[in-house]
C-alpha positions as CSV (number, residue, x, y, z in Angstrom):
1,X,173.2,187.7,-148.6
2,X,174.0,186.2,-151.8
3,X,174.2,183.0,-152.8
4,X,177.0,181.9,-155.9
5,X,177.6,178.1,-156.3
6,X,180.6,176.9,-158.9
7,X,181.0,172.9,-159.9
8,X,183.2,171.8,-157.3
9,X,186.9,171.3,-158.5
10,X,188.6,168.2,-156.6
11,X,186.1,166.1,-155.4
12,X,186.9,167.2,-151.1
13,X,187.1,171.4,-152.8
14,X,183.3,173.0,-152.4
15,X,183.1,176.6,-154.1
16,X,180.5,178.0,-152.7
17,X,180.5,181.9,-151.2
18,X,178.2,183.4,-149.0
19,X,178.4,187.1,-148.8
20,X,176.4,189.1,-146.4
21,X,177.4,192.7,-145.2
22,X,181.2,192.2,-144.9
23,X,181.1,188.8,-143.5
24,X,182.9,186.2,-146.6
25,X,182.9,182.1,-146.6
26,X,184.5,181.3,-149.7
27,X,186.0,178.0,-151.5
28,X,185.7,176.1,-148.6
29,X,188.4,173.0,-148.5
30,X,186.4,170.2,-147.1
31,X,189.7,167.8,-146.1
32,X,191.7,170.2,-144.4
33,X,189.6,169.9,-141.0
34,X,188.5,173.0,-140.9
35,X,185.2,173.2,-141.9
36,X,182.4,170.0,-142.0
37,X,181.0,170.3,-145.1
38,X,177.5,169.5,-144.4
39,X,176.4,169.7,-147.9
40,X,177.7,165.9,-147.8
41,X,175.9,165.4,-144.8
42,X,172.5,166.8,-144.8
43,X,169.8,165.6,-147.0
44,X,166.8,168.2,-145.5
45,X,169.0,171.0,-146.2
46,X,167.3,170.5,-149.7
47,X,164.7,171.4,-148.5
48,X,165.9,174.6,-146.8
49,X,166.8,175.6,-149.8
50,X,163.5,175.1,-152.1
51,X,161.3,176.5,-149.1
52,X,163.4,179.7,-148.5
53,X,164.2,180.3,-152.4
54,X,163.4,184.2,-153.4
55,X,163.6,185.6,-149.6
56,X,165.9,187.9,-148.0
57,X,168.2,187.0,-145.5
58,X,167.5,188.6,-142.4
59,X,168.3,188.3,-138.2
60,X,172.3,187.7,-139.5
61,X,174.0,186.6,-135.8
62,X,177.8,186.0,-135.8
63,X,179.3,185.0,-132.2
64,X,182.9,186.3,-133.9
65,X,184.4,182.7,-133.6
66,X,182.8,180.3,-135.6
67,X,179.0,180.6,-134.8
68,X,176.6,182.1,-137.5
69,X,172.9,182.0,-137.8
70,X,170.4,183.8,-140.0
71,X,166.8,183.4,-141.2
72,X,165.2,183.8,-144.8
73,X,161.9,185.8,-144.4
74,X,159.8,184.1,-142.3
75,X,160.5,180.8,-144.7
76,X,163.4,179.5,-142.8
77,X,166.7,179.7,-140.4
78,X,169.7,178.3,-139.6
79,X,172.5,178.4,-137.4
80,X,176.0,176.4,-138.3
81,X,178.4,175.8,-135.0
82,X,181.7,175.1,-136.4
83,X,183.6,175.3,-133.1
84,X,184.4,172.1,-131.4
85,X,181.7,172.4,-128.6
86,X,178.2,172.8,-127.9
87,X,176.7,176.9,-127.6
88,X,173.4,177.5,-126.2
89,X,172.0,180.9,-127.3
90,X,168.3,182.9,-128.0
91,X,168.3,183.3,-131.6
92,X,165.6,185.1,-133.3
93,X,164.2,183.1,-136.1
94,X,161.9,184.9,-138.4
95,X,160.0,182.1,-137.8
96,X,156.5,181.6,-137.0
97,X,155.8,180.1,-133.2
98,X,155.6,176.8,-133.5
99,X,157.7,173.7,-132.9
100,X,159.5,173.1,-136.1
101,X,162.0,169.9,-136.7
102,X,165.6,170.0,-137.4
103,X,165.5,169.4,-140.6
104,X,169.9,169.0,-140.4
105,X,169.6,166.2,-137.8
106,X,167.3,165.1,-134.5
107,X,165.5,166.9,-132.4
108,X,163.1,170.6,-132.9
109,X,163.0,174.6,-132.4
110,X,160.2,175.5,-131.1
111,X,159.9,179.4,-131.6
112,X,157.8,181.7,-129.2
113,X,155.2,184.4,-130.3
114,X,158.5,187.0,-130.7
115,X,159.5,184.8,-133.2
116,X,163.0,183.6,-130.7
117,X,164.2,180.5,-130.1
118,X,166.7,178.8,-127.3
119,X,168.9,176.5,-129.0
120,X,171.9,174.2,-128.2
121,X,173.7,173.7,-131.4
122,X,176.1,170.7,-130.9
123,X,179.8,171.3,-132.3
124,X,180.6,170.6,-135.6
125,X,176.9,171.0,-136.5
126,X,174.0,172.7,-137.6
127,X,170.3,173.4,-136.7
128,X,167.8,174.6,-139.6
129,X,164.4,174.6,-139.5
130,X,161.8,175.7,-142.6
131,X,158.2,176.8,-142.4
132,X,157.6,174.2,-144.9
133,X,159.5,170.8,-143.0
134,X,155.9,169.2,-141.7
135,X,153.6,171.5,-140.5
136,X,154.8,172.8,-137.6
137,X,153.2,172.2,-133.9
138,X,151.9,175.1,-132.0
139,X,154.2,177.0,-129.5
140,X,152.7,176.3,-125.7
C-alpha cells in the first residue's frame, strides 16, 4: 500500500489515495455523503500513523461493498465500515494478543495468540488499534 497526501483543495475536498494491489480510494469529496471523512474526526488516528510509520501493509480484507481492513506489520490495524450498518467479522490483525483500545472511538480489540480478532465495527465508522496506544492488556 502506498500512502500520497496532497494539500486539500476546498476546505470539504481531501486528496489523499490509498493504493494497494488494484484496490484505489482517491480525492475523496467529504460533503457529498459518501464517505465520513474521519481525518476530521479522529484525533488517535495520529497516532496510528507515527506508531505504524515505515511498515508494510499486510492482512488487506475487503468485504466488496464498503468494508476494508488491513494491518501495518505487527505495529497496527484498522478496519473502516463505510456502509450504513454495523458488520461483525474475525479479522486478522498482525497484532500481538492482547487487549488493545480503539484508538478511533470507545471501546477495545482484544487479539488472540493467532493474532485474530472478532469485531463489530459500527456504520459510518472505524476501529484501529496500535501496538503503541497504552500498553496493551494480556489476551485471557
Amino acid at each position: 500500500m502506498q500512502e500520497r497526501a496532497r494539500p486539500a483543495g476546498p476546505r470539504d475536498a481531501v486528496r489523499v489515495t490509498y493504493a494497494h494491489d488494484n484496490h484505489h480510494v482517491t480525492d475523496v469529496n467529504c460533503s457529498n455523503g459518501q464517505w465520513t471523512c474521519f481525518d476530521r474526526q479522529v484525533s488517535g488516528m495520529v497516532g496510528f500513523y507515527n506508531a505504524v510509520k515505515g511498515t508494510s501493509v499486510a492482512n488487506w480484507t475487503d468485504n466488496g461493498n464498503n468494508l476494508i481492513a488491513f494491518s501495518r506489520g505487527d505495529k497496527g490495524w484498522v478496519a473502516i465500515n463505510n456502509e450504513s450498518g454495523t458488520l461483525t467479522q474475525t479479522f486478522t490483525t498482525g497484532l500481538p494478543a492482547g487487549t488493545y483500545p480503539n484508538v478511533a472511538g470507545s471501546g477495545t480489540v482484544t487479539v488472540d495468540s493467532s493474532g485474530r480478532a472478532t469485531v463489530t465495527v459500527p456504520g459510518k465508522s472505524a476501529m484501529d488499534s496500535h501496538a503503541t496506544a497504552n500498553p496493551p492488556t494480556a489476551a485471557s
